[in-house]
C-alpha positions as CSV (number, residue, x, y, z in Angstrom):
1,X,-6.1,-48.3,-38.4
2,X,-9.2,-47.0,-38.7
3,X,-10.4,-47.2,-35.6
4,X,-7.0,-45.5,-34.6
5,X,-8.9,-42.1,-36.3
6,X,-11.8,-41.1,-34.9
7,X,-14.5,-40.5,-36.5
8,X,-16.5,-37.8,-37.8
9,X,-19.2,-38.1,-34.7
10,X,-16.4,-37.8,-32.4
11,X,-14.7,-34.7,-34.1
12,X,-17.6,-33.3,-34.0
13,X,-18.6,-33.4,-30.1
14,X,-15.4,-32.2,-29.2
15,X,-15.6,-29.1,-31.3
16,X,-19.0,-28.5,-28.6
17,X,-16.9,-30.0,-25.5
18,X,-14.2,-28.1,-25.7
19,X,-14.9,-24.3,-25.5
20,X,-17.4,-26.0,-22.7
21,X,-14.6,-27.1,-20.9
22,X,-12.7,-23.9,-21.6
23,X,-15.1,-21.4,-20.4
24,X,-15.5,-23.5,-17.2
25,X,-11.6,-23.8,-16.3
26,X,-11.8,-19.6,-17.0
27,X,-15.0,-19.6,-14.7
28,X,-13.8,-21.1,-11.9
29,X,-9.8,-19.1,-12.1
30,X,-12.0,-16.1,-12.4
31,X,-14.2,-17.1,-9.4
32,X,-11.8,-18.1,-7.2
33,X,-9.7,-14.5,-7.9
34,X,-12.9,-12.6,-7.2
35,X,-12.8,-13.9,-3.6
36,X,-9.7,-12.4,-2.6
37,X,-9.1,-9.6,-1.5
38,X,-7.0,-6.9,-3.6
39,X,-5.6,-4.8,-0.6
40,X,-4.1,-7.7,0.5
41,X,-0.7,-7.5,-1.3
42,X,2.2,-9.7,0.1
43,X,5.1,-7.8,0.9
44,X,8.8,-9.0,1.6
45,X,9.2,-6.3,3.9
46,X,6.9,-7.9,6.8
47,X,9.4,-8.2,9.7
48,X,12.4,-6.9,7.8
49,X,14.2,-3.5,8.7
50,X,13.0,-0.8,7.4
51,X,15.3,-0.4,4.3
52,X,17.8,2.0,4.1
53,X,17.0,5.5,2.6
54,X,17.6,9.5,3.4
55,X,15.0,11.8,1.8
56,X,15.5,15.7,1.4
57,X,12.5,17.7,3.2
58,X,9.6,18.7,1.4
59,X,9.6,22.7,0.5
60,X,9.1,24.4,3.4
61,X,10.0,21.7,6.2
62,X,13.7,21.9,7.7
63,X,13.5,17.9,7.9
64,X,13.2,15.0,5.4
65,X,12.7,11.6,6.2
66,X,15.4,9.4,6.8
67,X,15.5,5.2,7.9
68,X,17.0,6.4,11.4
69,X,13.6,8.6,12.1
70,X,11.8,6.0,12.3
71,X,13.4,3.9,15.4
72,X,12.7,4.6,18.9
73,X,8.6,4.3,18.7
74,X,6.1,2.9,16.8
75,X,5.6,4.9,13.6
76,X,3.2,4.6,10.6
77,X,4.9,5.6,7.3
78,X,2.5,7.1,4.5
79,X,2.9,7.4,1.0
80,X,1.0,9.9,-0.6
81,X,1.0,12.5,-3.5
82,X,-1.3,15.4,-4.1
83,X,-2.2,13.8,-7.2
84,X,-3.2,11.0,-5.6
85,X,-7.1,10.8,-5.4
86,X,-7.4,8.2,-2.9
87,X,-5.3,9.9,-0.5
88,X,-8.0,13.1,-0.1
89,X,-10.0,9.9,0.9
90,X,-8.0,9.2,3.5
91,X,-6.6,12.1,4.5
92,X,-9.0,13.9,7.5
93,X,-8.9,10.3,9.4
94,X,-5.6,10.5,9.1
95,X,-5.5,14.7,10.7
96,X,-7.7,13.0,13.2
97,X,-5.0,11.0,14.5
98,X,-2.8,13.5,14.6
99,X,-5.2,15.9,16.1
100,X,-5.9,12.8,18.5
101,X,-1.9,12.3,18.7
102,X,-2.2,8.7,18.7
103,X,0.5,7.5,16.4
104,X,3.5,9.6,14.7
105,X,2.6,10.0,11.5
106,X,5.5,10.2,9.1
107,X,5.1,11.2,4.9
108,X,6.7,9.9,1.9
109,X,5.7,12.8,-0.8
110,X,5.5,10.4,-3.9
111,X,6.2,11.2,-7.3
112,X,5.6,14.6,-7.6
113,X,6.2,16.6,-10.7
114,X,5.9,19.8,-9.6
115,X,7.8,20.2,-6.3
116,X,5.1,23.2,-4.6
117,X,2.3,20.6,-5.4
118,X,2.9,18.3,-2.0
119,X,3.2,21.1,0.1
120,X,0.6,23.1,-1.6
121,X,-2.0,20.4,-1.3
122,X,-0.6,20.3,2.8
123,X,-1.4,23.7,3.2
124,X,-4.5,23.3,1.7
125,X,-6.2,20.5,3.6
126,X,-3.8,20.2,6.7
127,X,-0.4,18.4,7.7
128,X,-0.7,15.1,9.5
129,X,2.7,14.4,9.3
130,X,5.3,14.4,12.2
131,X,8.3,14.4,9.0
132,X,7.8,14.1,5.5
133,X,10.2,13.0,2.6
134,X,10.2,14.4,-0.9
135,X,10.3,11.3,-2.9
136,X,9.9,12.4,-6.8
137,X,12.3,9.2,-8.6
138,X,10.8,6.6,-6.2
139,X,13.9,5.8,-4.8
140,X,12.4,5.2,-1.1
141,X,8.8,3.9,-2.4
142,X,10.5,1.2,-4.5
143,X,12.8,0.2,-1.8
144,X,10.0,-0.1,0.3
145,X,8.0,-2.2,-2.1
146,X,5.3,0.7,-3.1
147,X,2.4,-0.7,-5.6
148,X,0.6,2.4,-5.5
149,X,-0.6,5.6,-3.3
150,X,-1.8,5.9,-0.5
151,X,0.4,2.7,1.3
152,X,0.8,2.7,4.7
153,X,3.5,0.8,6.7
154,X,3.5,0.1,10.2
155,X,7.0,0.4,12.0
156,X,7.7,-0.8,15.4
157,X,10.3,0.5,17.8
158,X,13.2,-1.3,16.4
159,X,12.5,0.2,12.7
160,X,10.9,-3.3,11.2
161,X,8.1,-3.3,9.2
162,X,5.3,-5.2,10.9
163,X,2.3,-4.8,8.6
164,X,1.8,-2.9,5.1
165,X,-1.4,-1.5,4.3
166,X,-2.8,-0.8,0.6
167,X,-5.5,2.3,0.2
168,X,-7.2,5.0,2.3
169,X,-7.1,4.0,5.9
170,X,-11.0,4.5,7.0
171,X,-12.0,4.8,10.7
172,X,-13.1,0.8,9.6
173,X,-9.5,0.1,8.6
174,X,-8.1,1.7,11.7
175,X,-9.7,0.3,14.2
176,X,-10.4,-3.4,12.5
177,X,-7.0,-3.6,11.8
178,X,-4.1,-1.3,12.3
179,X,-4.8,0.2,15.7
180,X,-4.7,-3.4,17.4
181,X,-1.6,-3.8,16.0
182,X,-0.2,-0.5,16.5
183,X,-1.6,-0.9,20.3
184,X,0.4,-5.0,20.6
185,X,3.6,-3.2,19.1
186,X,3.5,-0.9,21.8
187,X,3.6,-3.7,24.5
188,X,6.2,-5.5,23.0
């Protein structure tokens, strides 16, 4: 029976072992996480129709943004919101495409309180966007998965989702990774 306890030596090391053993099992989950990559967020939505949603236009636009708009040609969708400071990031690459005309360019106005402040913050530092939705409940951005702003969705001709992009899209970004694709789609 005694030897069934252990004894006061053993007790001892394992109060020193343990948090050893702890901090390395934390180490290692830690280092391991630090080697992905946080803009690469699964999405459900990767070949799946674009889901199904109608949003009214902005102020000042005669057209929103509906599911239908974005069949017939390959078609980024953006969301955005002028309160968004990540999207000023992004935004002049993104009036150099359009300047460029390389890709439609279509806007999901996210969660705006104040329904001037999207097209305000247009006016202000220019209008990429071929349509644009108003989208102040998040009915379209949480139908189409949104984590945060600025998102970017590729669409192909058909209206599928064929790749989802999370933060500014850089000149880096573009050509590295979203113009090859948008350039295969078009082949397809």
């Amino acid at each position: 029976m005694a030897q069934a306890l252990a004894s006061p030596a053993s007790r001892s090391r394992l109060i020193y072992v343990l948090p050893v053993a702890l901090f390395l099992g934390l180490a290692a989950y830690f280092w391991i996480g630090l080697g992905k990559n946080p803009h690469d967020l699964p999405s459900t939505l990767i070949d799946q129709p674009v889901p199904a949603f109608a949003l009214p236009p902005i102020a000042g636009r005669e057209h929103g943004l509906t599911a239908a708009d974005l069949r017939g040609q390959v078609s980024l969708v953006n969301v955005f919101g002028s309160w968004c400071a990540a999207c000023r990031i992004e935004h002049p690459f993104l009036m150099r495409l359009k300047s460029d005309n390389v890709v439609p360019i279509h806007g999901i106005n996210w969660r705006e309180k104040d329904r001037d402040a999207g097209p305000q913050w247009l006016k202000r530092h220019g209008d990429p966007y071929t349509r644009i939705g108003d989208d102040p409940d998040s009915r379209a951005a949480i139908a189409f998965g949104v984590t945060g702003a600025p998102e970017t969705f590729i669409v192909d001709r058909q209206g599928t989702i064929r790749y989802k992009h999370v933060g500014p899209i850089t000149p880096e970004v573009w050509t590295g990774t979203l113009a090859p694709i948008v350039a295969r789609l078009r082949t397809e």
